[in-house]
Chimera marker file (.cmm) of the C-alpha trace (Angstrom):
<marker_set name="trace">
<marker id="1" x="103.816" y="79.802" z="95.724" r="1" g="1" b="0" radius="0.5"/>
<marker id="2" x="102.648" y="76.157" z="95.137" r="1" g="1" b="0" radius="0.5"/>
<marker id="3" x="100.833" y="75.849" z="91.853" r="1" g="1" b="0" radius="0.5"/>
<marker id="4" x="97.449" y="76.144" z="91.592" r="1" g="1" b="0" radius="0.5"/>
<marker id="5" x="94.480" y="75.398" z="89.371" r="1" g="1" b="0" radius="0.5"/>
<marker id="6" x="91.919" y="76.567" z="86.589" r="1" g="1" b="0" radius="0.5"/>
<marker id="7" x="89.439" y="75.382" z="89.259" r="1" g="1" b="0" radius="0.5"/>
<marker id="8" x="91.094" y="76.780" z="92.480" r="1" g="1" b="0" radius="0.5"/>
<marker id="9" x="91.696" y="80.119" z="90.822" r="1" g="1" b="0" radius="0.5"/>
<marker id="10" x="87.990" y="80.333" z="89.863" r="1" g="1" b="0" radius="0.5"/>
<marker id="11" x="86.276" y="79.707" z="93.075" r="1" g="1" b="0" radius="0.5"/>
<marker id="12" x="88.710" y="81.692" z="95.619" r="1" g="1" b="0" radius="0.5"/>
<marker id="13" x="87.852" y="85.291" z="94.643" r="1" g="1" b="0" radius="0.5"/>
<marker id="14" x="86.378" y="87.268" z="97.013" r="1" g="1" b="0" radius="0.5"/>
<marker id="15" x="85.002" y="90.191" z="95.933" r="1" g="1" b="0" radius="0.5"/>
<marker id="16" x="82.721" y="89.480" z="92.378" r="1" g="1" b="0" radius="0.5"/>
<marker id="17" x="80.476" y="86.912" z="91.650" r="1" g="1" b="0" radius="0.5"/>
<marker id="18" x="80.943" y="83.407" z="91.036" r="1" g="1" b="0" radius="0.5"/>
<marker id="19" x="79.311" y="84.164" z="87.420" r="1" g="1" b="0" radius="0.5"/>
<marker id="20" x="82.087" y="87.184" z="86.959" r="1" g="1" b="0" radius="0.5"/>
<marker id="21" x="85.026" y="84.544" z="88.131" r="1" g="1" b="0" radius="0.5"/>
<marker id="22" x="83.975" y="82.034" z="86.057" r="1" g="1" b="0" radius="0.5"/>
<marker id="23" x="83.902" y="83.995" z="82.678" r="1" g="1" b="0" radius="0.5"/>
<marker id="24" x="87.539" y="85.926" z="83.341" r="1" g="1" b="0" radius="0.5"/>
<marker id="25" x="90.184" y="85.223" z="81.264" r="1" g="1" b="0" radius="0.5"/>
<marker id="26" x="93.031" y="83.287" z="82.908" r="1" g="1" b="0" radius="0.5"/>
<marker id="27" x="96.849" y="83.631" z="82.105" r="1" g="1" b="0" radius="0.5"/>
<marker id="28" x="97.625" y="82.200" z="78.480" r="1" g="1" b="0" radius="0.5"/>
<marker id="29" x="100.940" y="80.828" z="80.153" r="1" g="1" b="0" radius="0.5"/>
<marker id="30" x="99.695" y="78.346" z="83.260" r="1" g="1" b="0" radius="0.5"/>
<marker id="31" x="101.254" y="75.696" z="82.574" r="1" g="1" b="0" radius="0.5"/>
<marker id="32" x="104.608" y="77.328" z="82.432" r="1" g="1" b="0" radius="0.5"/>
<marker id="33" x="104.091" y="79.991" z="85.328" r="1" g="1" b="0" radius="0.5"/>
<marker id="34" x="107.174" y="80.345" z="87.759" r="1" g="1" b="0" radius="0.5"/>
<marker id="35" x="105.431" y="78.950" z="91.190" r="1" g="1" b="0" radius="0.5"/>
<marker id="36" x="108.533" y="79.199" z="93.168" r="1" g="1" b="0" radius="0.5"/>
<marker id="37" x="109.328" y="82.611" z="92.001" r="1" g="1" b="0" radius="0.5"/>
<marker id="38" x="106.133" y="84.000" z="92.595" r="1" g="1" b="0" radius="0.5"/>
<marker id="39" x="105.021" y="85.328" z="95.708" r="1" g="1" b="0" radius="0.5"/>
<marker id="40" x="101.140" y="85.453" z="94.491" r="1" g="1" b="0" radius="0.5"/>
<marker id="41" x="99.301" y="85.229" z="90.835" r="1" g="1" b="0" radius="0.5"/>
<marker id="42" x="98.961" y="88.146" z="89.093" r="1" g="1" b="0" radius="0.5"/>
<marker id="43" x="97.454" y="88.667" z="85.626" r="1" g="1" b="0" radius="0.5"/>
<marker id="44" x="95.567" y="90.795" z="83.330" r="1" g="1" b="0" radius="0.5"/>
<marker id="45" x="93.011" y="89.517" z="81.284" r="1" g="1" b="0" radius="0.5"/>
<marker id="46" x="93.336" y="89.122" z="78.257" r="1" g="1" b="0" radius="0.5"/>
<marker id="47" x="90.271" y="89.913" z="76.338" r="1" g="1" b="0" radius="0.5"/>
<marker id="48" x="90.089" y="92.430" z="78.821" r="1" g="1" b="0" radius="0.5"/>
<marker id="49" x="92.632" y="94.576" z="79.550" r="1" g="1" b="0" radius="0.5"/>
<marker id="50" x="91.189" y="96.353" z="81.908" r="1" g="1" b="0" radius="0.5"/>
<marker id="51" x="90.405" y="93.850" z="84.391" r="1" g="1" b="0" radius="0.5"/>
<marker id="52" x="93.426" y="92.518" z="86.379" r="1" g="1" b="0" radius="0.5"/>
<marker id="53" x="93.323" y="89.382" z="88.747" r="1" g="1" b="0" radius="0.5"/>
<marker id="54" x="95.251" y="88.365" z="92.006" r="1" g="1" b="0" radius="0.5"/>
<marker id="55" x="95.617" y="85.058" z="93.642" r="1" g="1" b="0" radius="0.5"/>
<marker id="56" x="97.442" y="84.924" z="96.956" r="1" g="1" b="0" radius="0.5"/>
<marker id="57" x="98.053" y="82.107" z="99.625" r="1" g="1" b="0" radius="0.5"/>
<marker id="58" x="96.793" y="83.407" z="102.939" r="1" g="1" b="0" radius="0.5"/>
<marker id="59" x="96.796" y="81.704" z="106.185" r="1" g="1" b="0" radius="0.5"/>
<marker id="60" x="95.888" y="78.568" z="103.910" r="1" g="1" b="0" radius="0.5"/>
<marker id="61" x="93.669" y="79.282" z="101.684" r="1" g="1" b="0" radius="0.5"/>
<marker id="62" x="93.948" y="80.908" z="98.413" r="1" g="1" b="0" radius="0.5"/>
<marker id="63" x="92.400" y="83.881" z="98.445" r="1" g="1" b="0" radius="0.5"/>
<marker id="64" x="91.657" y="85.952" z="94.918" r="1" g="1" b="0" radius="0.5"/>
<marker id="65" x="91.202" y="89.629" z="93.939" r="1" g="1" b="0" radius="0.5"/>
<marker id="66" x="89.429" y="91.099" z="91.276" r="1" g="1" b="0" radius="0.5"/>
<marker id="67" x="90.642" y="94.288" z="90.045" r="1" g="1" b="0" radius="0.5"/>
<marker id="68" x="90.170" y="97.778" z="87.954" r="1" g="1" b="0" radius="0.5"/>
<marker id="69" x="93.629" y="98.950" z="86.225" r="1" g="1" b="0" radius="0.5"/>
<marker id="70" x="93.828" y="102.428" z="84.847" r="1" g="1" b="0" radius="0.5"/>
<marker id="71" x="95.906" y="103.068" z="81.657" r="1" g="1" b="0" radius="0.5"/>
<marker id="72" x="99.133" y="103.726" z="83.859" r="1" g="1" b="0" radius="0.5"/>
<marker id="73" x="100.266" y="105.896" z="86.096" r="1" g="1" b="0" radius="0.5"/>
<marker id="74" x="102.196" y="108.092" z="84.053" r="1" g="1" b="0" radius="0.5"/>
<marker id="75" x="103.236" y="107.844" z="80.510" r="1" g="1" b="0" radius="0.5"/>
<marker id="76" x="105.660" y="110.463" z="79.939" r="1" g="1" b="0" radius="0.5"/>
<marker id="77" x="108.996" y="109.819" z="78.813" r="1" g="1" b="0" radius="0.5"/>
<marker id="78" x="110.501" y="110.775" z="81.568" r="1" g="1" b="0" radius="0.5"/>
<marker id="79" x="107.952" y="110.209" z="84.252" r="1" g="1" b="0" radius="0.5"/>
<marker id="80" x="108.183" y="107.651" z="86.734" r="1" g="1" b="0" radius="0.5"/>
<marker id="81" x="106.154" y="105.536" z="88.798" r="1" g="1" b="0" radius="0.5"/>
<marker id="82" x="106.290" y="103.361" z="92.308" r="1" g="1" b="0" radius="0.5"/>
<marker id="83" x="105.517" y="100.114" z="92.264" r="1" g="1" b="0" radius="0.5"/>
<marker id="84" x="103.567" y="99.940" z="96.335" r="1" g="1" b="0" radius="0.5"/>
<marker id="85" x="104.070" y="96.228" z="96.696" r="1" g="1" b="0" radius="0.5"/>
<marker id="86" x="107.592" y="95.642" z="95.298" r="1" g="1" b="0" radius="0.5"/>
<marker id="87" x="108.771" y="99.386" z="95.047" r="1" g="1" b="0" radius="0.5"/>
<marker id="88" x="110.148" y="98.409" z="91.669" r="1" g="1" b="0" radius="0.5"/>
<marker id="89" x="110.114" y="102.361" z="89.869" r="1" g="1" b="0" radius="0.5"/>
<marker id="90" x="108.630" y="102.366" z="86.347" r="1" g="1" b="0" radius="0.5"/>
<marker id="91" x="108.256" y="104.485" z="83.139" r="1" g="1" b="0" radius="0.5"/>
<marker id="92" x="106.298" y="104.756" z="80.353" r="1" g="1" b="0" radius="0.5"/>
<marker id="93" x="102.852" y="103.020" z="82.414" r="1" g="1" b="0" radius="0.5"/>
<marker id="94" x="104.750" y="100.767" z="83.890" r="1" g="1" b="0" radius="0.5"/>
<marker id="95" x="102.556" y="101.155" z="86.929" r="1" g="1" b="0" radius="0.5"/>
<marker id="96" x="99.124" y="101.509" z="86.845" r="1" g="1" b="0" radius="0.5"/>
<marker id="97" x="96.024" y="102.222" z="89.704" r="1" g="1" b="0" radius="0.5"/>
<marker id="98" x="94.284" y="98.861" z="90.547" r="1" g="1" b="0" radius="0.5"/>
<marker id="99" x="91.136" y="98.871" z="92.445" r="1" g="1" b="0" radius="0.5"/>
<marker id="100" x="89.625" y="96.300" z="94.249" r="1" g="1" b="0" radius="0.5"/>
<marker id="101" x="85.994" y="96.618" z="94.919" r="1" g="1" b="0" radius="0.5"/>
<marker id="102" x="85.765" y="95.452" z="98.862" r="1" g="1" b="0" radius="0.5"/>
<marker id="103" x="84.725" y="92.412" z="100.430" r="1" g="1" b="0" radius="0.5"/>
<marker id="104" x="80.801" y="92.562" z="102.376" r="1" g="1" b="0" radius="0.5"/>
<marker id="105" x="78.549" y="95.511" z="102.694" r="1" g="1" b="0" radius="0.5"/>
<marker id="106" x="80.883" y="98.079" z="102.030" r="1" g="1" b="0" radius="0.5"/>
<marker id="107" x="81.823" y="96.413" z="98.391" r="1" g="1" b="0" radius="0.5"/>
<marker id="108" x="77.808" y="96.350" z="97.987" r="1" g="1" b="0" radius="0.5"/>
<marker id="109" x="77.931" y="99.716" z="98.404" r="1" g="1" b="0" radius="0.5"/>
<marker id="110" x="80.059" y="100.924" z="96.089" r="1" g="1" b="0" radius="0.5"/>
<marker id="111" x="83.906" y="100.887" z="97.697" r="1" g="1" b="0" radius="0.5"/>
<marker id="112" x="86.757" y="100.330" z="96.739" r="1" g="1" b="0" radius="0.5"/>
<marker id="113" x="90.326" y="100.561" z="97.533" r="1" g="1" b="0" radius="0.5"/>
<marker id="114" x="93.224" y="101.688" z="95.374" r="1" g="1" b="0" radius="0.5"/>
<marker id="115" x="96.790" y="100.736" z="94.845" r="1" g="1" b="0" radius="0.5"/>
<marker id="116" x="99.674" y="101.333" z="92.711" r="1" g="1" b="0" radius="0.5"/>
<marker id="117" x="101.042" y="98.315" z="91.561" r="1" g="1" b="0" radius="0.5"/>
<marker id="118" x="103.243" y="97.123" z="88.496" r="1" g="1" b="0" radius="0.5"/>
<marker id="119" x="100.818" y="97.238" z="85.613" r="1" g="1" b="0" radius="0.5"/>
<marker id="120" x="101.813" y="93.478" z="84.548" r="1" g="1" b="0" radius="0.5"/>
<marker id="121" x="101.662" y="92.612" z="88.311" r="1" g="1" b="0" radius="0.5"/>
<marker id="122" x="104.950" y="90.804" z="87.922" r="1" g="1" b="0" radius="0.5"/>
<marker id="123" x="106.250" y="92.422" z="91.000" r="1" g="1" b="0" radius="0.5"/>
<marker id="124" x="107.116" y="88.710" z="92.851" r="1" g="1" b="0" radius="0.5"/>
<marker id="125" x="109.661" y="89.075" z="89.668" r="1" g="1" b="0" radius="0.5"/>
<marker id="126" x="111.375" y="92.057" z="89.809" r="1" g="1" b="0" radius="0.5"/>
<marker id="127" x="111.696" y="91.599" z="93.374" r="1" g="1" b="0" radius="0.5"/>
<marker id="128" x="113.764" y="88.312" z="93.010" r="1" g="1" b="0" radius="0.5"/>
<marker id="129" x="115.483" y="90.285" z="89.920" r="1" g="1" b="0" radius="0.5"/>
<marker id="130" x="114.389" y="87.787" z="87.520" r="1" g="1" b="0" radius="0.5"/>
<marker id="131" x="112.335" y="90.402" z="85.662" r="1" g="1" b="0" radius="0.5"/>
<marker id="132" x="114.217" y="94.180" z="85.783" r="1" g="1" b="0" radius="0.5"/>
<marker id="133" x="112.891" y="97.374" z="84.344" r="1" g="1" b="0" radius="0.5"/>
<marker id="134" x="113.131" y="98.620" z="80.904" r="1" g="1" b="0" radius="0.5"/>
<marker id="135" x="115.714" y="100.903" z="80.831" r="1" g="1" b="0" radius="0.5"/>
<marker id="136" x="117.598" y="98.543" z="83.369" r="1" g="1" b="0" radius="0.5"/>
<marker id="137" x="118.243" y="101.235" z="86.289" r="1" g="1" b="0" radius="0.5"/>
<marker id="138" x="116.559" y="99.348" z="89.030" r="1" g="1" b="0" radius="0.5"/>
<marker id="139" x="117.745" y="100.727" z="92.237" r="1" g="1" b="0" radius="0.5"/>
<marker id="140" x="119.921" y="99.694" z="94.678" r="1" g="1" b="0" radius="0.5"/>
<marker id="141" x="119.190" y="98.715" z="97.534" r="1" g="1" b="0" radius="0.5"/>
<marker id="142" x="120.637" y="97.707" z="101.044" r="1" g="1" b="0" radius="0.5"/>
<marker id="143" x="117.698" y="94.938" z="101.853" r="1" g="1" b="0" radius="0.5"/>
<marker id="144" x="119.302" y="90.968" z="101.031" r="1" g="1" b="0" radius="0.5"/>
<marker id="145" x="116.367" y="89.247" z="99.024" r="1" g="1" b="0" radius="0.5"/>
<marker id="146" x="115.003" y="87.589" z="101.895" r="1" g="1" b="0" radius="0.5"/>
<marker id="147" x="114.262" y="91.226" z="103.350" r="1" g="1" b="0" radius="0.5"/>
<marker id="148" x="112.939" y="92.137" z="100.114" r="1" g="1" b="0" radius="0.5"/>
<marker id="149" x="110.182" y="88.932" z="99.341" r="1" g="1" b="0" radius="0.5"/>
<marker id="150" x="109.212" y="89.495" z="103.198" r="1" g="1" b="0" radius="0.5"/>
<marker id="151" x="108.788" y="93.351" z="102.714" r="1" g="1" b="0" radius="0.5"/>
<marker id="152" x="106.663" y="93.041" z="99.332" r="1" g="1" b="0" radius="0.5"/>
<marker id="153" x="104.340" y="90.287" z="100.853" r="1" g="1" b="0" radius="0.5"/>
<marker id="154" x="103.995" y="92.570" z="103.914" r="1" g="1" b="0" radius="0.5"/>
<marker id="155" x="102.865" y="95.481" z="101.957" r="1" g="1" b="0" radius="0.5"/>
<marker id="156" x="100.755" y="93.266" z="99.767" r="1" g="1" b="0" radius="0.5"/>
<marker id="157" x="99.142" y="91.652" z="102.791" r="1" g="1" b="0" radius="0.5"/>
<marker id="158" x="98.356" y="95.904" z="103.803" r="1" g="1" b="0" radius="0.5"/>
<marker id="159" x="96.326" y="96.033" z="100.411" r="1" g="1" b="0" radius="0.5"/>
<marker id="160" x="94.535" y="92.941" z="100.932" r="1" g="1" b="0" radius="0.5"/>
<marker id="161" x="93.482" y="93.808" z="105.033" r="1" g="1" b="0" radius="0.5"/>
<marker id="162" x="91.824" y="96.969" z="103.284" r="1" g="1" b="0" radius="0.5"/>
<marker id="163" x="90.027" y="95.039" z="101.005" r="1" g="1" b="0" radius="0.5"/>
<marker id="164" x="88.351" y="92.356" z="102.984" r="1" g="1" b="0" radius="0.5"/>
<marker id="165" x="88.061" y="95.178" z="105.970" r="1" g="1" b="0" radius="0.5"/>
<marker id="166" x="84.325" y="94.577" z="107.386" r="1" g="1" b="0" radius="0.5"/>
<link id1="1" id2="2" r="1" g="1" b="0" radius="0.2"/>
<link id1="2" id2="3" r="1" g="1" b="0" radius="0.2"/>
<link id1="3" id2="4" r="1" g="1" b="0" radius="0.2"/>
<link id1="4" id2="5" r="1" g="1" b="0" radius="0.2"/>
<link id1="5" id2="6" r="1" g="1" b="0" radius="0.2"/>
<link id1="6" id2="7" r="1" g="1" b="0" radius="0.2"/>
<link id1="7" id2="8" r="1" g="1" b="0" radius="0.2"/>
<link id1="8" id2="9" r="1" g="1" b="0" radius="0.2"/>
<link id1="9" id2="10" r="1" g="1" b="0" radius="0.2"/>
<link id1="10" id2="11" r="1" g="1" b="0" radius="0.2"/>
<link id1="11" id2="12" r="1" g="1" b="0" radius="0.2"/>
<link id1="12" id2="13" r="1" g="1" b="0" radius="0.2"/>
<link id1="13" id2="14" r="1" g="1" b="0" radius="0.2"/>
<link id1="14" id2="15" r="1" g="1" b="0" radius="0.2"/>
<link id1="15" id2="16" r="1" g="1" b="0" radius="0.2"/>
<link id1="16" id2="17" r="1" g="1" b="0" radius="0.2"/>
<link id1="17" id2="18" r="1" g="1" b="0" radius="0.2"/>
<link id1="18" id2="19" r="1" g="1" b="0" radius="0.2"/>
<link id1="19" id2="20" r="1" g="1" b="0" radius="0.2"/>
<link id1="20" id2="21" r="1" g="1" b="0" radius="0.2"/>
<link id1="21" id2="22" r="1" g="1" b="0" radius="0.2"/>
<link id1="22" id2="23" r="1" g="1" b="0" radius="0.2"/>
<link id1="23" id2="24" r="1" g="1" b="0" radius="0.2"/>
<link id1="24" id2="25" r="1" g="1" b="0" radius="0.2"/>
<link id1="25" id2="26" r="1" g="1" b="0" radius="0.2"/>
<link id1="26" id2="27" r="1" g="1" b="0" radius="0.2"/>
<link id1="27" id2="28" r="1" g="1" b="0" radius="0.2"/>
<link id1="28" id2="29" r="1" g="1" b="0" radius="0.2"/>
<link id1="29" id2="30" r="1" g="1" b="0" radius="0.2"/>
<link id1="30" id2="31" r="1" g="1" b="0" radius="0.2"/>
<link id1="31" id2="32" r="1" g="1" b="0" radius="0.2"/>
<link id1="32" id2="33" r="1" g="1" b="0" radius="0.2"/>
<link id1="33" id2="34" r="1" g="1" b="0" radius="0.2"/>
<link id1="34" id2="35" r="1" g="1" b="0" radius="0.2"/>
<link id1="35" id2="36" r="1" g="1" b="0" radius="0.2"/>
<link id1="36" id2="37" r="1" g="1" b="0" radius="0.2"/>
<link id1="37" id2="38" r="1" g="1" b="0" radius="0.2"/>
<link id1="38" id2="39" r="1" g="1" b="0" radius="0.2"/>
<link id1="39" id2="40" r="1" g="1" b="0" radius="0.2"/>
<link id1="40" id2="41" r="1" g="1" b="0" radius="0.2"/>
<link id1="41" id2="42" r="1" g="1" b="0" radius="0.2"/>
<link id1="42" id2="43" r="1" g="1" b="0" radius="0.2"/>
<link id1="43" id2="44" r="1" g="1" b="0" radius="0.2"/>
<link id1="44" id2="45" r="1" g="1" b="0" radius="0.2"/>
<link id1="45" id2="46" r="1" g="1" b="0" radius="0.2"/>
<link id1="46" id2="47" r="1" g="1" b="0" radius="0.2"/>
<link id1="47" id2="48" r="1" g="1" b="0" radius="0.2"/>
<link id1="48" id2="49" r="1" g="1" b="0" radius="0.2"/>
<link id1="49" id2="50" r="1" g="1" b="0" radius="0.2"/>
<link id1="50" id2="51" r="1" g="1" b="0" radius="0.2"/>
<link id1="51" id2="52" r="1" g="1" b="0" radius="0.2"/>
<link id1="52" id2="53" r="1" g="1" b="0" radius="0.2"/>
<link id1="53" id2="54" r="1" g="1" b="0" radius="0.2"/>
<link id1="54" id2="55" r="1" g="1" b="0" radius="0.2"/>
<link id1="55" id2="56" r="1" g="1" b="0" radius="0.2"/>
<link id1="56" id2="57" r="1" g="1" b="0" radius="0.2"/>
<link id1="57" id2="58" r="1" g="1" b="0" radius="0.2"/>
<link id1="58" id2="59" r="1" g="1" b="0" radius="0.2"/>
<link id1="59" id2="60" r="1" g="1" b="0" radius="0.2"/>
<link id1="60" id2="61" r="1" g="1" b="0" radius="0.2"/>
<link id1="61" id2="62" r="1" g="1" b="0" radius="0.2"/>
<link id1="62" id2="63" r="1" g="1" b="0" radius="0.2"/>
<link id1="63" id2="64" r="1" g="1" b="0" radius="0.2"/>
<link id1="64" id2="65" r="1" g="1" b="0" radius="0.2"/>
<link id1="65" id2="66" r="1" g="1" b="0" radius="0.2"/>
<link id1="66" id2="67" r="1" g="1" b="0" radius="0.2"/>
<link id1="67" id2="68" r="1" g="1" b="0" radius="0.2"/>
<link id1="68" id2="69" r="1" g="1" b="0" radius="0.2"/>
<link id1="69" id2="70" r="1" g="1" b="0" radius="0.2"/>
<link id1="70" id2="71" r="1" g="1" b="0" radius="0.2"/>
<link id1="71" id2="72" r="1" g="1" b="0" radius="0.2"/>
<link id1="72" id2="73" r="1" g="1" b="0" radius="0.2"/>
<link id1="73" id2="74" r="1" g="1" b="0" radius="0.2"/>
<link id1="74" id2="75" r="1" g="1" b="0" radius="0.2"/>
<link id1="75" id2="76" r="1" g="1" b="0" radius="0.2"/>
<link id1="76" id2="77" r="1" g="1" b="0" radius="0.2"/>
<link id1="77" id2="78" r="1" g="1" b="0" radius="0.2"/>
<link id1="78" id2="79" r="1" g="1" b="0" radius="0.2"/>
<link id1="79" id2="80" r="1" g="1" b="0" radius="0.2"/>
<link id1="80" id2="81" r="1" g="1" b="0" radius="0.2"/>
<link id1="81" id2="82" r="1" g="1" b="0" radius="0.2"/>
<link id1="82" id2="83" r="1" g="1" b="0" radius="0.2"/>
<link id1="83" id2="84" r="1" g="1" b="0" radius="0.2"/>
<link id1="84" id2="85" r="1" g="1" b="0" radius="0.2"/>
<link id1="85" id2="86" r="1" g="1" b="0" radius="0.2"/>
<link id1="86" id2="87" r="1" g="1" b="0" radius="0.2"/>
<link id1="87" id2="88" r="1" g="1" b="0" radius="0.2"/>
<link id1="88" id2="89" r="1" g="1" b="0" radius="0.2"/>
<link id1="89" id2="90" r="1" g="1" b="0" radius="0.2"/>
<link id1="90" id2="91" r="1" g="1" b="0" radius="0.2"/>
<link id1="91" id2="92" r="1" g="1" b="0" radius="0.2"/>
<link id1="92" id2="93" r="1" g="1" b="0" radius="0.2"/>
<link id1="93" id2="94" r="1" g="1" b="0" radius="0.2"/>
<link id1="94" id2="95" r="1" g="1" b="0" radius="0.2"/>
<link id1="95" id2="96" r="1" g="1" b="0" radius="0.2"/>
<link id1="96" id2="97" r="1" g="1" b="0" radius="0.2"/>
<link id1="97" id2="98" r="1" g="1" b="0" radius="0.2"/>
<link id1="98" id2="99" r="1" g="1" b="0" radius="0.2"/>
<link id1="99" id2="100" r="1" g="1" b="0" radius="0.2"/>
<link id1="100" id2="101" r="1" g="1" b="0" radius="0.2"/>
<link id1="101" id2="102" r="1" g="1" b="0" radius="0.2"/>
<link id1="102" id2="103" r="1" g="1" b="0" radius="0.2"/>
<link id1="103" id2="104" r="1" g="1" b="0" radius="0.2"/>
<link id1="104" id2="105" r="1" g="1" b="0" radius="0.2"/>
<link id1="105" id2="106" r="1" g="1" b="0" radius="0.2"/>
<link id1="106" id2="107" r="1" g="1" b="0" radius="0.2"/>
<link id1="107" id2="108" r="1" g="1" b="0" radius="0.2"/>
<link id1="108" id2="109" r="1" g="1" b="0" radius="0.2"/>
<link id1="109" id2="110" r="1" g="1" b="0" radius="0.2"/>
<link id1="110" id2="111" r="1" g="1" b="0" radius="0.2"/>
<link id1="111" id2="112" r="1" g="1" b="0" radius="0.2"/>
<link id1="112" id2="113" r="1" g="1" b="0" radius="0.2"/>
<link id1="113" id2="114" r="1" g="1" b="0" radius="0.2"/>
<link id1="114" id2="115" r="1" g="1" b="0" radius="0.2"/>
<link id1="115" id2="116" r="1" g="1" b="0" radius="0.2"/>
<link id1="116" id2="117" r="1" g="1" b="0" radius="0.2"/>
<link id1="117" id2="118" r="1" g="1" b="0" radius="0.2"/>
<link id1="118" id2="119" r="1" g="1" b="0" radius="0.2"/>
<link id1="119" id2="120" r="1" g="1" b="0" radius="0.2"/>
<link id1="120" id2="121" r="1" g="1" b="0" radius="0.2"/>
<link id1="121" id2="122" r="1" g="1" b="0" radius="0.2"/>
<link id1="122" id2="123" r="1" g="1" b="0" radius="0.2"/>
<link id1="123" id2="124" r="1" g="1" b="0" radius="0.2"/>
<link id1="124" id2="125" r="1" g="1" b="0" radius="0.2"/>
<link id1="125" id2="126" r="1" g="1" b="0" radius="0.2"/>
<link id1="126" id2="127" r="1" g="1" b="0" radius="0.2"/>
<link id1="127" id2="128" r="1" g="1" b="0" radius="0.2"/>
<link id1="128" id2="129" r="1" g="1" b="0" radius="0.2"/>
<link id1="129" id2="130" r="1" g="1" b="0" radius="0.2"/>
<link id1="130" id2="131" r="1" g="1" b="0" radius="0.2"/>
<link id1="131" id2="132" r="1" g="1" b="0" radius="0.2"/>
<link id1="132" id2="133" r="1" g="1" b="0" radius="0.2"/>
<link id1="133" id2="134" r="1" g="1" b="0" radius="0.2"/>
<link id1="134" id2="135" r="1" g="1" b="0" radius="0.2"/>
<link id1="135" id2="136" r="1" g="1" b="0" radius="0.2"/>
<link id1="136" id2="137" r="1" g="1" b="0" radius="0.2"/>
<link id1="137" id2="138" r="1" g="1" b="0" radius="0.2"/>
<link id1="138" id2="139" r="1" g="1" b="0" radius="0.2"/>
<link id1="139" id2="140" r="1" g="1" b="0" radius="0.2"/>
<link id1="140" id2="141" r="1" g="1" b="0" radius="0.2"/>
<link id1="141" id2="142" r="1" g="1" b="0" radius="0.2"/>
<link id1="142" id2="143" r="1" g="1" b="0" radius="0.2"/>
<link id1="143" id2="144" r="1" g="1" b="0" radius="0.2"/>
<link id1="144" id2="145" r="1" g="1" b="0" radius="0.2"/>
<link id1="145" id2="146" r="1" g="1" b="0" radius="0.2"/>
<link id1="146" id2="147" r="1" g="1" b="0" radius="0.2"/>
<link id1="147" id2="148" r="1" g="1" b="0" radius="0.2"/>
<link id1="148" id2="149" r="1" g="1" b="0" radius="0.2"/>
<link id1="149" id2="150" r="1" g="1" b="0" radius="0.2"/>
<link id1="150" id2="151" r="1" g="1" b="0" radius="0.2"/>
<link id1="151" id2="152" r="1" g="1" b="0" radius="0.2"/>
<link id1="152" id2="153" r="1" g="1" b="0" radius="0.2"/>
<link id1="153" id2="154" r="1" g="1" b="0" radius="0.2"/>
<link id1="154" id2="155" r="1" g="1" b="0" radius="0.2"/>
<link id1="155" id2="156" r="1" g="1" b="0" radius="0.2"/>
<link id1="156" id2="157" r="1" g="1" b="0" radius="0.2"/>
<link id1="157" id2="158" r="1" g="1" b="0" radius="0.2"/>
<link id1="158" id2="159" r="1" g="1" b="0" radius="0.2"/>
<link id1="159" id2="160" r="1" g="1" b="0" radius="0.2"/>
<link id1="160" id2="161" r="1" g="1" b="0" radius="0.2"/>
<link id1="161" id2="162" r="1" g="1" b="0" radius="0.2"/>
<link id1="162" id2="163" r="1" g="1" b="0" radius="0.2"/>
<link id1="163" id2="164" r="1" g="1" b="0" radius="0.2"/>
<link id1="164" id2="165" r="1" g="1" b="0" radius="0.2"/>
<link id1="165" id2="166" r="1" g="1" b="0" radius="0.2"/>
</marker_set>
């Protein structure tokens, strides 16, 4: 990802207001974010915890998501959790539900669409295995790291179509 700005994050959401964009919190760390290891912008807010963002490049233009975490998926000690958009598996809330309220009349009127993703939305990390899970038992897996950006920016692009579905 190319790096980006205060202003360009704050005027490419697409589903809240401009008001609701331009009071988020943004990442703490900015200036010392990872571009070329990241495969889109992900943060939670920080006065907010709550609230997660998104920023992705798509077909050109930046294109940012507003969304709803959960407390995490599961918090047992045991209990473990799938990652949809980098398929890293997590413990301890390591994944959480995000919803994004959708794009046009159908966000107007309430919907939304769900997804499990890592609850620190560091998934462009774990799938270059900069980041790696807690315990450190990431799975193996057969797919080179090419494979593995393409496959988690394919199933991220899946979550976005539902979003900005008409």
């Amino acid at each position: 990802m190319e790096p980006i700005t205060e202003s360009q994050i704050r005027t490419c959401f697409v589903n809240c207001s401009k008001g609701e964009a331009l009071r988020m919190g943004l990442p703490r760390e900015l200036e010392e974010t990872p571009w070329a290891d990241l495969d889109f912008l992900g943060w939670r807010d920080p006065g907010a915890p709550e609230r997660a963002y998104l920023v992705v490049e798509r077909e050109g233009s930046l294109v940012g998501l507003s969304l709803r975490a959960s407390g995490g998926a599961a918090r047992g000690f045991g209990a473990r959790s799938m990652c949809s958009v980098c398929l890293t598996t997590r413990t301890g809330g390591g994944v959480a539900l995000m919803t994004a309220r959708r794009t046009g009349a159908a966000g107007r009127n309430g919907n939304s669409v769900g997804q499990y993703l890592c609850s620190d939305l560091r998934c462009s990390l774990f799938v270059r295995g900069i980041k790696t899970t807690v315990n450190g038992h990431d799975l193996d897996e057969s797919v080179d790291l090419e494979g593995r950006i393409a496959r988690a920016v394919g199933n991220l692009d899946s979550f976005l179509n539902r979003v900005l579905a008409p």
